[in-house]
Each structure stands twice: as structure tokens, then as C-alpha cells.
C-alpha positions in Angstrom: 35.1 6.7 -94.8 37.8 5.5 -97.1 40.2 7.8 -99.2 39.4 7.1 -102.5 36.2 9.0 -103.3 34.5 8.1 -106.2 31.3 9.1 -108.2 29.7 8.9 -111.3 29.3 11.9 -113.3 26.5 11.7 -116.8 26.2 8.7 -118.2 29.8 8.0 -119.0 32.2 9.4 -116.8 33.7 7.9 -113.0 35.4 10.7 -111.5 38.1 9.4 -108.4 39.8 11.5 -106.0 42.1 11.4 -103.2 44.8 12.7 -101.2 48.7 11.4 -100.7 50.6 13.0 -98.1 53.3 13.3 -100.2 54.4 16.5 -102.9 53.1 16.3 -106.6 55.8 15.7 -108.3 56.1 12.4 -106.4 53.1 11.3 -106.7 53.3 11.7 -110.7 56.6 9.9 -110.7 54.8 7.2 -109.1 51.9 6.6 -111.7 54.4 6.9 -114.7 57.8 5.4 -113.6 57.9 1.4 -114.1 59.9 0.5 -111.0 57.6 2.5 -109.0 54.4 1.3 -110.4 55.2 -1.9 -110.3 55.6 -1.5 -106.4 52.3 0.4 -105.3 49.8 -0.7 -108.3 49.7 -5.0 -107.9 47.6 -6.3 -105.6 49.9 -8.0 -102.9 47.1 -10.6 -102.4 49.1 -13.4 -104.9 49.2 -10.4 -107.9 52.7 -9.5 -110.0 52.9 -7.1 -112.3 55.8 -9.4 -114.9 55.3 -6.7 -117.9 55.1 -2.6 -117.3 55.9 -0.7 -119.9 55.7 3.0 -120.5 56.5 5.5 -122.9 55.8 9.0 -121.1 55.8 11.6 -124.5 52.8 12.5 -126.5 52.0 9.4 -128.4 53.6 7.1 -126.7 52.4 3.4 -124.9 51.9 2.2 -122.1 51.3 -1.6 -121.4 50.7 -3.4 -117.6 50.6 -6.8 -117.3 49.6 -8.5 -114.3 49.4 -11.8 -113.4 48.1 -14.1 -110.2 49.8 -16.9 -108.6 48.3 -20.3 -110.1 46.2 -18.7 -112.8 47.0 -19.2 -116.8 45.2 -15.9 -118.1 47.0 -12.7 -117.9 45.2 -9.7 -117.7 47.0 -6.8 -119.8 46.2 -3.2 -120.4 46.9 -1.3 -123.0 46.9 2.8 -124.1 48.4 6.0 -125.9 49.2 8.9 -124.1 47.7 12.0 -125.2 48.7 14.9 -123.1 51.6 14.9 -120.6 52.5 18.3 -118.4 54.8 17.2 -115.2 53.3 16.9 -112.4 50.3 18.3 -112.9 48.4 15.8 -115.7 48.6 13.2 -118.1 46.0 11.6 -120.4 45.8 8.7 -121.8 43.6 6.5 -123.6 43.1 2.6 -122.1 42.0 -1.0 -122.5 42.0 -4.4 -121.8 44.4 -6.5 -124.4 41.7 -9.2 -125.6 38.4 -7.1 -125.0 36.0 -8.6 -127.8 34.0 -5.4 -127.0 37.5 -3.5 -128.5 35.9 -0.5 -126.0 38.5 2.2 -125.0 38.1 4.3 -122.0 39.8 7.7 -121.5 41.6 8.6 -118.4 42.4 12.0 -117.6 44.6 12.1 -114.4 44.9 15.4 -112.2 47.0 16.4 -109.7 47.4 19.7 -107.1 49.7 19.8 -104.8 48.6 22.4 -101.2 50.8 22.6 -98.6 53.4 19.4 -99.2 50.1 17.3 -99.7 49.0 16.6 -103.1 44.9 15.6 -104.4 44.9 13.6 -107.4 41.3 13.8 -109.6 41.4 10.6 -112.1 38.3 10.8 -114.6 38.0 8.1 -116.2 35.5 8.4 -119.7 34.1 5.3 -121.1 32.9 4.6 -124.8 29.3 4.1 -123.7 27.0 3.9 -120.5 27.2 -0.3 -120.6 31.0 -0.1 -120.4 31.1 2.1 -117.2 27.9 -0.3 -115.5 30.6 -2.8 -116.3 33.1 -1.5 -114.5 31.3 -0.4 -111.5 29.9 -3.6 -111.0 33.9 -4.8 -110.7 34.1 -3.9 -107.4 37.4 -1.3 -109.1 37.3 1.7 -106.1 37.9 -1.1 -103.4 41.1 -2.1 -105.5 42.1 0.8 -106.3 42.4 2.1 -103.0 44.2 -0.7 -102.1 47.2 0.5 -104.5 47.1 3.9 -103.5 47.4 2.9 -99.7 50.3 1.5 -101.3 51.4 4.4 -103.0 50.9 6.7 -100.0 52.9 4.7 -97.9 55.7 4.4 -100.3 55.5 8.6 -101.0 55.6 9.3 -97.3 58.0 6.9 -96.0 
């Protein structure tokens, strides 16, 4: 069984969890610092991240950029923060620079710390049922998991 557990909840929401062997406020640090997202969240296999951005108050942006080896098209995503309580939660709204569906998802991201050990609970709400098909059919969980592997190692080491 893999770490990252994920599982659909109505018709719009994905709802992720997992655990990081590492305390809370860590784990935060590493989903809204730049240097340290930039070192768990690219994919190693030919993926940088050239452009990450973010503005951690209440109305502020974020923006991620990442880019493959050989490839012309960037991908870039783009959102507002909404709510921000260290390092317990943040929410943010998100989406894809050059979406000609212009759909925004909302990401709520969680996290308790037990013991030295912290569970993060990422629920991700998306405008409409199509959107989330969409981005269950991307394969996201397996990628995903790949960066927090990533983030684990770097929180624990």
C-alpha cells in the first residue's frame, strides 16, 4: 500500500492524506517556503521547477512553474491564498495558467501533528464533477506521492 491515500468524496471533492515522519511545523514550511518546495515538489524524472513564487498572507499569490528537459510548453499554476494559520492549515484557491476551461479548484490543506509525526489531509474542491473526472484520469496520486517521498525524506533527514 502506498502512503498517499486518496478518495473521492460527492461529486466534487478528492480528499488526500498521509503521514511524514517529521513535526508539523516542518512539514508546513515545506509546502509554503520556495527553496524548499522547489526541492521536494518537481519531479526528478527531467522536471525543474525555474519560477516559485509565494506570497503566504491572506490574499496573497502563489505561482509554480515547472518545466521538462527538451519540451517548449511550461506548465504554470496559479492561486490566492485564503486562509493561513501556522502549521496547522492554509487554503488556497488554484489553476492552470492557460486553462481555456478558466476552472478553479480549491485546496484546503490540513495538518496534525501526534507524537513528533505529523498527517497532512489536502481536499482538494473542483468547480464541477468534469473537472475532478479530469484530474483523476491524470494519473495525479502517483505523482504526488512521488514529491512527498521527497518531502519525507528531506523532513526526516
Amino acid at each position: 500500500m502506498r502512503p498517499l491515500h486518496a478518495e473521492t468524496r460527492g461529486d466534487l471533492e478528492i480528499v488526500f492524506t498521509r503521514t511524514f515522519n517529521a513535526p508539523a511545523q516542518m512539514v508546513f514550511d515545506a509546502h509554503t517556503t520556495p527553496d524548499l518546495v522547489r526541492r521536494w515538489m518537481p519531479d526528478p524524472d527531467g522536471w525543474t521547477m525555474p519560477v516559485c513564487e509565494i506570497d503566504l498572507r491572506v490574499g496573497g499569490r502563489f505561482r509554480y512553474v515547472w518545466r521538462r528537459a527538451g519540451e517548449t510548453t511550461d506548465i504554470a499554476m496559479v492561486g490566492v491564498f485564503r486562509e493561513i494559520s501556522s502549521p496547522h492549515r492554509f487554503v488556497h484557491t488554484e489553476s492552470f495558467e492557460g486553462d481555456p476551461t478558466g476552472s478553479e479548484t480549491l485546496s484546503i490543506t490540513e495538518f496534525a501533528e501526534h507524537d513528533g509525526r505529523t498527517t497532512m489531509t489536502l481536499t482538494l474542491r473542483y468547480a464541477s464533477s468534469e473537472a475532478r473526472a479530469g484530474a483523476l484520469a491524470t494519473g495525479m496520486a502517483e505523482g504526488m506521492e512521488g514529491g512527498y517521498a521527497r518531502l519525507d525524506a528531506m523532513a526526516s533527514g
